[in-house]
C-alpha positions in Angstrom: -12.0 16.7 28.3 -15.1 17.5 29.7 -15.7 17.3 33.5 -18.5 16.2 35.0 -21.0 17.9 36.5 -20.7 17.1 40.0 -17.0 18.1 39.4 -17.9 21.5 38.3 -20.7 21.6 41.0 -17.8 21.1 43.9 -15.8 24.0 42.3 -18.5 26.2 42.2 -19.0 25.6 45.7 -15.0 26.0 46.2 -14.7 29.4 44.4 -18.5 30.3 47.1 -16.9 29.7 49.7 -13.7 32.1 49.3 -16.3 34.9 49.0 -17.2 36.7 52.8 -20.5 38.0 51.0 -21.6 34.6 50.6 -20.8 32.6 54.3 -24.2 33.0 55.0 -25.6 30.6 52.5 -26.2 26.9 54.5 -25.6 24.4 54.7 -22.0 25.0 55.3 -19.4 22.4 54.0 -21.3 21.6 51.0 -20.5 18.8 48.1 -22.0 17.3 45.5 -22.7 14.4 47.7 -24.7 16.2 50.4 -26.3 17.8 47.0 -27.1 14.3 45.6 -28.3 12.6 49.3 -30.6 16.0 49.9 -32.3 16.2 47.2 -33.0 12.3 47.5 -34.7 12.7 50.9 -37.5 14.6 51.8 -35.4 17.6 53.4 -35.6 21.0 51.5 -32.9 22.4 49.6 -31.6 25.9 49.5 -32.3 27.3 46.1 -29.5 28.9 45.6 -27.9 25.4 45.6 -30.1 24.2 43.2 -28.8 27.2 40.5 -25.4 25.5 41.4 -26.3 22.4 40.3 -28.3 24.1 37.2 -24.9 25.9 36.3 -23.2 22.7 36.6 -25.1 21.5 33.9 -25.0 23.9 31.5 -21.0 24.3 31.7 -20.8 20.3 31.2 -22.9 20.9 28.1 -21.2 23.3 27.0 -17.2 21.2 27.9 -18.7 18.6 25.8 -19.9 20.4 22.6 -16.0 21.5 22.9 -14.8 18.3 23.3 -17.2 17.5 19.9 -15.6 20.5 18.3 -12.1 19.2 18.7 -12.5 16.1 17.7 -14.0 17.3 14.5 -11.2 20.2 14.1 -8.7 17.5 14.9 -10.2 15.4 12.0 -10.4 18.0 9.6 -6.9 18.9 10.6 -5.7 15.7 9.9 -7.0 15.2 6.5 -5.7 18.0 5.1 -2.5 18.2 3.2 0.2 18.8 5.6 3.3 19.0 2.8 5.9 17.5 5.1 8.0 14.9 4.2 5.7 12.2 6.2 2.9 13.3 4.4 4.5 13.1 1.0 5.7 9.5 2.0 2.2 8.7 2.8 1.0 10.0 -0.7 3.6 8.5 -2.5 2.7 4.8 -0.9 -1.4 5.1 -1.7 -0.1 5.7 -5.7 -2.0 3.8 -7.4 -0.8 2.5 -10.7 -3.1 3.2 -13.4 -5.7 5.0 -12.0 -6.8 8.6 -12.7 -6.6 11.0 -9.7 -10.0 13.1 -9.2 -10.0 16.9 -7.9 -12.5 16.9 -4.4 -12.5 18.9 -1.8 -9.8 20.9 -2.6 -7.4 18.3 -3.0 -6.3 15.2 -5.9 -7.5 11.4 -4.3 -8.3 8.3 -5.8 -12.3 7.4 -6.6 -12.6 4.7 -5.9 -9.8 3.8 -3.4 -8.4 0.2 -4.4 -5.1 -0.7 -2.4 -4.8 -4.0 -4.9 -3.3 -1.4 -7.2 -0.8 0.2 -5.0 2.7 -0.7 -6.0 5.2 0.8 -4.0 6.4 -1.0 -0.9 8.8 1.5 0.2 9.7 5.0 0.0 11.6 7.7 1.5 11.6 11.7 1.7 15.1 13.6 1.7 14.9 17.2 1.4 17.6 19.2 -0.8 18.6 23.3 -0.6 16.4 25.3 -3.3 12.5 23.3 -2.4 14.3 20.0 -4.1 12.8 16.5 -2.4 14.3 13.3 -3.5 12.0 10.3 -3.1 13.5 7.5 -3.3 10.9 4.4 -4.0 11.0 0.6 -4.3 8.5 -2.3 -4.8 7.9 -5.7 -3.9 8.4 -7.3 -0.2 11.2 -7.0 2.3 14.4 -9.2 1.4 13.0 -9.2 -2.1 12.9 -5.1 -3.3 13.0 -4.4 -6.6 13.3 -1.0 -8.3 9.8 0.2 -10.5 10.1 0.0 -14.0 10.3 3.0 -16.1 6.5 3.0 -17.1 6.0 2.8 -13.4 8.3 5.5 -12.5 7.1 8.1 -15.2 3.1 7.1 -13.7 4.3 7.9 -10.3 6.0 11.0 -11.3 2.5 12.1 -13.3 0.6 11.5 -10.0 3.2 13.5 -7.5 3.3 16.2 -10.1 -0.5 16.7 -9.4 -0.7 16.9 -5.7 2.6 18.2 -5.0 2.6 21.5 -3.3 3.5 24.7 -5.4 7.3 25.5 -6.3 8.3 22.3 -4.9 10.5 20.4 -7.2 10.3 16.6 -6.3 12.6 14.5 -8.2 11.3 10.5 -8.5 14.7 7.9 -7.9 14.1 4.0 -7.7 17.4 2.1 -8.8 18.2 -1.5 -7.8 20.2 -2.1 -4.7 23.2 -0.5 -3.9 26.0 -3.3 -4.0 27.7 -3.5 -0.7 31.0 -4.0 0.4 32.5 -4.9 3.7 36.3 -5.9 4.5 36.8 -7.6 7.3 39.6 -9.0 9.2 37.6 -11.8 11.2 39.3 -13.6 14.4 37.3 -16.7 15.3 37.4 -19.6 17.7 38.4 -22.6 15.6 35.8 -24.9 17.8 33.2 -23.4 15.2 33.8 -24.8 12.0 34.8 -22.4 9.3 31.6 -23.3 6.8 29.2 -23.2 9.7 30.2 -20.0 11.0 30.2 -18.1 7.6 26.4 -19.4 6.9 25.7 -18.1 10.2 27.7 -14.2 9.4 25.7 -14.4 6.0 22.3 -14.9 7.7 23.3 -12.5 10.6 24.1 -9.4 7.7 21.1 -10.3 5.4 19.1 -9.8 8.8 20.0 -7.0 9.3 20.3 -5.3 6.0 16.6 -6.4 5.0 14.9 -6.7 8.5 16.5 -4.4 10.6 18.0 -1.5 8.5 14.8 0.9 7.9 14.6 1.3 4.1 17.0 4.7 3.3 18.4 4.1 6.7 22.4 5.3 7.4 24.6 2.1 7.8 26.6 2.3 10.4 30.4 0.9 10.8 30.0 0.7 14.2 26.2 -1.1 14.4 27.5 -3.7 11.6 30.4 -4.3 13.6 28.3 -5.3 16.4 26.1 -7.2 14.1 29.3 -9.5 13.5 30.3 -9.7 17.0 27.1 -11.3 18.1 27.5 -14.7 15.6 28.7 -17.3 18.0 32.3 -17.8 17.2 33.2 -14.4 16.2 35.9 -13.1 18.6 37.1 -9.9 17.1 36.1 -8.4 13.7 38.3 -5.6 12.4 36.8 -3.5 9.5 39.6 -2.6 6.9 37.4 -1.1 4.7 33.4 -0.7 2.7 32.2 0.8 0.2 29.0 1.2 -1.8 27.9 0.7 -5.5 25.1 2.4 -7.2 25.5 1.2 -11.2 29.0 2.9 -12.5 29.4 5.1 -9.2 31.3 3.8 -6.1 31.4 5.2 -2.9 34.1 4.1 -0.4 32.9 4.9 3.6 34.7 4.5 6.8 32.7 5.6 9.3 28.5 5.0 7.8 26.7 5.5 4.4 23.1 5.5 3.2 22.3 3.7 -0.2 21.8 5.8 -3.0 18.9 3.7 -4.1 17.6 2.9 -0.2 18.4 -0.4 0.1 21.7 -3.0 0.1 22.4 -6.2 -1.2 25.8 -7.6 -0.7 28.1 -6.9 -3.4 29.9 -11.0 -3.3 29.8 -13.9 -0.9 31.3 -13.3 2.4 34.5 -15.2 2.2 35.6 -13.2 -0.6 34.8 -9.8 1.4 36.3 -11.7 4.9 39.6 -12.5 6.2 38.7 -15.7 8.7 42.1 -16.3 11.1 
């Protein structure tokens, strides 16, 4: 950031006044503020305090044409394609279904830009060994995702194809929610009525899984535990077992898991997953 010029006068007069050549020059003990209340007064002053000032300037001219520079590098910089797993998340959620892509400065973008025709809600970048990126994509609002159809999915795959980088193979998933199973062994103070406290568990894991799970995100045993613990009347859930559905395949966890399609939905109604005693 550029400093100002009575900033850069004072360290001129700093870096003077280290110099034994130059302890003649008066007045002695010099600032920008005897500068500024001389040269308002009818007193003379030195000229070689006046090229001080004069040098000030320039270099403050010249800070801020730098500080213009950077912020124009800095915007250049950011605009261009960065092919990191961010930026391919970024690309993926402006898709916009049914729209051609047009080739301008050096890169594929949409012409006109309308966001009423993006689709895709949520998406996520896992990189494989071998330049192979998953992206895992869903549509539609949170509590209520839904996988793209396979129209959508092929128009999607046509667009990342195009402004993918160069020997990077980018494979396009978007299934419906993996099914979700928890076992529980639930100890509960009987003062909370059985029906009331499994409405309350439901709401509590539907929370969590839509609101507070980031899309793609690793489930934790642990972090769903404590989920549990905090419904008033919970005393002590034990986890027996989960496990995680994605169509025909079935993966049992007992420590975490992340959802082969980036999102949950529970696979049955609590009581049939819960032991309440």
């Amino acid at each position: 950031m550029a400093r100002s010029i009575l900033n850069i006068y004072d360290a001129i007069i700093e870096e003077k006044n280290t110099r034994s050549s130059l302890e003649g020059l008066a007045p002695t003990n010099e600032t920008s503020t005897q500068l500024l209340e001389d040269l308002n007064s009818n007193s003379k002053v030195a000229v070689w305090r006046l090229w001080a000032y004069i040098t000030a300037v320039a270099i403050h001219v010249h800070e801020v044409f730098w500080d213009a520079f950077k912020i124009d590098i800095e915007t250049i910089a950011s605009k261009a394609p960065a092919g990191t797993s961010a930026w391919y998340q970024k690309k993926i959620l402006e898709f916009q279904l049914g729209d051609n892509l047009e080739y301008l400065d050096t890169q594929y973008v949409y012409n006109p830009i309308d966001t009423t025709k993006r689709i895709i809600t949520r998406a996520a970048i896992t990189e494989r060994g071998n330049g192979l990126v998953i992206a895992k994509v869903a549509q539609g609002t949170q509590g209520s995702l839904i996988p793209l159809t396979t129209s959508e999915q092929d128009a999607l795959s046509a667009y990342i194809f195009k402004i993918k980088f160069a020997g990077t193979r980018i494979v396009v998933f978007s299934g419906t929610a993996d099914e979700l199973t928890m076992n529980y062994d639930i100890y509960y103070d009987p003062i909370i009525q059985e029906d009331v406290l499994k409405e309350n568990l439901t709401n509590a894991i539907n929370k969590f899984l839509n609101e507070d799970l980031p899309f793609n995100g690793e489930l934790s045993v642990t972090r769903f535990t404590d989920v549990l613990q905090q419904v008033d009347g919970v005393l002590d859930p034990i986890f027996l077992s989960g496990s995680s559905k994605q169509g025909s395949d079935t993966e049992d966890f007992t420590v975490s898991n992340i959802p082969a399609a980036g999102y949950y939905v529970l696979a049955d109604d609590i009581e049939n997953m819960f032991n309440f005693i």
